[in-house]
N, C-alpha and C positions, 0 to 999 in steps of 0.2 A: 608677839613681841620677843624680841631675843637680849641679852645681855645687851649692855654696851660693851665696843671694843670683840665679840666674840668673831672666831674666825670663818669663814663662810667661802664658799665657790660661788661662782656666779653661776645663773641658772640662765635658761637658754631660753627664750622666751614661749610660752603655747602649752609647751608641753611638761613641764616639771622637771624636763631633767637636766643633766649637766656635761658641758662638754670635756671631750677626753675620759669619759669617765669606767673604762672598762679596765684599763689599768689597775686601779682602785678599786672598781669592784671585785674582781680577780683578788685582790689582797684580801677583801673584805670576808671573800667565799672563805676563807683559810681558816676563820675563829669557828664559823660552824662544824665545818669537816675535822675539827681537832675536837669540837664538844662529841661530836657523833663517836669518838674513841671513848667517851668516859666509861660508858656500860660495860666494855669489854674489860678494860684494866682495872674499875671496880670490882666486876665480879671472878677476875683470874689472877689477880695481885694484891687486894686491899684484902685486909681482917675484915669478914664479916658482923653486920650486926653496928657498925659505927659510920652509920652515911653522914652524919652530918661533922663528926669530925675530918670526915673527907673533904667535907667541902670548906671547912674553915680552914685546913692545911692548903686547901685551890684558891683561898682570898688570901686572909691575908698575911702568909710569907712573904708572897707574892708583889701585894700593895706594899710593905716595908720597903722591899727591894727595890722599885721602885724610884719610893720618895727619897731611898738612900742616893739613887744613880743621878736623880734628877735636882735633887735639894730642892722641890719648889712646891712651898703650902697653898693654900688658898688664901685670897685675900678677902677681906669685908664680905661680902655676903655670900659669896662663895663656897666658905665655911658650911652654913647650911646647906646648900645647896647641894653641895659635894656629898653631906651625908646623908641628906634626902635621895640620891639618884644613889649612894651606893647600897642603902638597908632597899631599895625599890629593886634595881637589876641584881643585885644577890642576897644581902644580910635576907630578905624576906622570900625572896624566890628560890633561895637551895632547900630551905625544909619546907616547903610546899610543892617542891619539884622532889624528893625525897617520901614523902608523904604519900603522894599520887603513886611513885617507883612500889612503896610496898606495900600500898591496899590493892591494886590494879596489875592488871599484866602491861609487861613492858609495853605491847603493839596499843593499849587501851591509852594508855598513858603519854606515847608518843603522838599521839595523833590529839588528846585534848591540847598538846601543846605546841602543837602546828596550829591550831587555829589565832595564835599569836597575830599572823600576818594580819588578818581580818580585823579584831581588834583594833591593831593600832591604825590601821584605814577608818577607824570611825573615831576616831581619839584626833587620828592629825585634823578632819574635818572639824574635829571639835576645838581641838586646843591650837591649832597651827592654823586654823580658819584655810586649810586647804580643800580643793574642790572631790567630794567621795569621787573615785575613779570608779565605774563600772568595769572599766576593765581590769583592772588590780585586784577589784573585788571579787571578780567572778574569777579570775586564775588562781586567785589566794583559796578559792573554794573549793575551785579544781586539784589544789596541793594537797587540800583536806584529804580529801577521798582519796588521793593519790597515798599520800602515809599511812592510812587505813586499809587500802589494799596489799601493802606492803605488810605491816606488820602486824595487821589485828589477826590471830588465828580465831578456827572456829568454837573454841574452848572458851573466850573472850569471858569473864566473867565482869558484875558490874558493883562496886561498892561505893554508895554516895558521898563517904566523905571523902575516900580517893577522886571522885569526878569534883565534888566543890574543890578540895585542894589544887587538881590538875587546871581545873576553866581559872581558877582564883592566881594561881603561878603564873598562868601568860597571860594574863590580865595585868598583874604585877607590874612582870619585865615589858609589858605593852606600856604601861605606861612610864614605867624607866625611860625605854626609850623615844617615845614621844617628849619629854621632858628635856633629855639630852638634844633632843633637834629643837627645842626651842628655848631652850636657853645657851646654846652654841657652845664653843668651847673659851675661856680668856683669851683673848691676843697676847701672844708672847708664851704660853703654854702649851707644853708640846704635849702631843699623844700620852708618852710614858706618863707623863706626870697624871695627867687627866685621870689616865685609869688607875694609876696608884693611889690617887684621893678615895675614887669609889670603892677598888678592893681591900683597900683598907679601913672604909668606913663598914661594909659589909663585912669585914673578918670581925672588926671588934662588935657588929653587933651579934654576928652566931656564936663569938666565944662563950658569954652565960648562957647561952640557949644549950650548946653543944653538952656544956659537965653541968647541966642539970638535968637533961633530957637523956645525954649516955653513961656517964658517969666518967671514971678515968679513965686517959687513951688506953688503948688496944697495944698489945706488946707489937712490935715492930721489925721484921724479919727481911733481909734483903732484897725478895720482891717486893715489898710493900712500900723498900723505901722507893725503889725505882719507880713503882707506880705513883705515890706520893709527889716526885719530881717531874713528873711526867705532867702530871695534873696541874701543878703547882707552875712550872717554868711554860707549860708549852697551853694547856687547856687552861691554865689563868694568865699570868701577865701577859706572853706574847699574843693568846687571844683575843681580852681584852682593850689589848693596845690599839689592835687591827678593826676590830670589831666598832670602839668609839669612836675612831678614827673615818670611819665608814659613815657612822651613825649622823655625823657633826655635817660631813660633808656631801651625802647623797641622797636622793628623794627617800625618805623615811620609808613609806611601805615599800620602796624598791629591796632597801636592807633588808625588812623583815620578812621577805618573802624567802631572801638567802638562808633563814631558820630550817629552813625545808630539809635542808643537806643534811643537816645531824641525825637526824632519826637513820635517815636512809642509807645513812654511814654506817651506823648501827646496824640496819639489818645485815648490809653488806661483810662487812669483817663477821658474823655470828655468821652468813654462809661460807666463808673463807677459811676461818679459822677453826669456828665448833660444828663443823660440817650439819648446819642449819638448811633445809631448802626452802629454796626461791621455785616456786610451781609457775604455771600461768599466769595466773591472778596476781602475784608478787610482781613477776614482772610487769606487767600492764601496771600495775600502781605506781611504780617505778619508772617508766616511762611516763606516764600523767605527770608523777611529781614534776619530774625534770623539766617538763613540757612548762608546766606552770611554773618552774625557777628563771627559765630563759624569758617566758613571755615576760613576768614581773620587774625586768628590766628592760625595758624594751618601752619607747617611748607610747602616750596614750594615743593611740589613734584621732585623729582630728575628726570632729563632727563635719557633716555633710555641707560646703559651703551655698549659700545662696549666689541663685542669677536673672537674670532677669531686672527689666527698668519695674520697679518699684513705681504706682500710679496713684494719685488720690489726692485730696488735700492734707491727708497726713502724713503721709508718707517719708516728709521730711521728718517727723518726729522718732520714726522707729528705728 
């Protein structure tokens, strides 16, 4: 069931998916490949020791500016709705993606959160009453191991409540966005606005999380604010924007398979910049990933048609 009046593409019939739609998803790649920047500007510009006021600076300024550009609230039920999907894709998902960041090594952590794609393949079966793809499923799995090859080193250490937090965060955002694809977007409501409801329902719910968990912000020094605006204009709103925008309007686990790109962005810029290497096994995971990013949009293969005259007295029935 979707709202009434929510806005929708039409879907092509057979297969799930929608036409024209590479356009679109090309925009949609753009919010992961800007999240895959956060690690680096986090850890080369931000004050240490304050993730989660990081991330309430990446909601909601962000959401304000927004509903400033856009003027436009939710109406009647919406209200909830807007802040159930924004405390789901962020207010609950940054300190538990935070969480998992500093009990776990990065490569541990990135790859519990690859498994998002999967996830929301048994959620849209569940809540979207769509048909489980084996093939989504099995490339979503293939992504796994692909982000694991990339970033898990052989040092990997393993701490349980980093792994519940990590499996518990893309569980979250999985069903964040299984929510947003079935409950659509308003008619008459544009993107901006969309996502300015949720990063703004997600900032004000991390704000007493944030100064009771860190205490006061962190002094503020010219890199920190560029990383700060960095996170805030380009790894929130514009994100964001593109990201719901994707989510409202294309096959749900097609999106979430696009999640793949951040980590792997991640590793990329840490060989680039903090002259990190990328071995064999790096790349071959890296390759896997991508392999399973392309397949994941790519329509389901059609089952094997039947032929043959059909013989018997029941025959009509099947």
């Amino acid at each position: 069931m979707t709202s009434s009046g929510a806005e929708r593409l039409p879907r092509r019939a057979g297969d799930g998916t929608m036409p024209s739609s590479l356009p679109r998803t090309a925009l949609t790649a753009l919010a992961p490949l800007s999240w895959g920047t956060t690690y680096i500007v986090t850890t080369e510009l931000l004050p240490p020791g304050h993730p989660l006021f990081a991330g309430l600076l990446r909601a909601l300024p962000a959401g304000l500016v927004a509903l400033a550009v856009t003027r436009t609230l939710p109406k009647g039920a919406w209200w909830g709705k807007a802040a159930a999907l924004g405390v789901l894709n962020i207010g609950l998902f940054f300190p538990l993606l935070f969480v998992a960041a500093e009990r776990l090594p990065g490569g541990v952590a990135a790859t519990l959160g690859a498994v998002q794609p999967l996830i929301v393949a048994v959620m849209a079966a569940t809540l979207l009453q769509e048909r489980l793809s084996v093939w989504r499923a099995v490339w979503g799995a293939t992504g796994v191991l692909g982000v694991g090859l990339v970033v898990i080193g052989p040092d990997a250490a393993l701490d349980v409540v980093g792994i519940v937090a990590g499996v518990v965060g893309a569980a979250t955002m999985a069903l964040g966005v299984t929510l947003t694809k079935r409950w659509g977007r308003p008619a008459g409501v544009s993107p901006m606005a969309f996502a300015g409801w949720q990063l703004s329902a997600g900032g004000l719910f991390l704000t007493p999380i944030t100064f009771l968990v860190e205490g006061p912000p962190p002094a503020i020094d010219p890199p920190a604010i560029l990383g700060y605006l960095w996170l805030g204009l380009v790894g929130g709103l514009a994100a964001y924007v593109l990201w719901f925008r994707g989510v409202t309007t294309l096959p749900v686990t097609a999106v979430a398979v696009l999640g793949l790109l951040s980590p792997l962005v991640a590793a990329l810029l840490g060989a680039i910049l903090l002259d990190q290497t990328l071995g064999p096994i790096q790349l071959c995971g890296l390759g896997l990933s991508l392999a399973a990013i392309v397949a994941g949009q790519l329509p389901t293969p059609a089952g094997p048609r039947r032929t043959g005259v059909q013989v018997g007295p029941d025959a009509a029935a099947r």
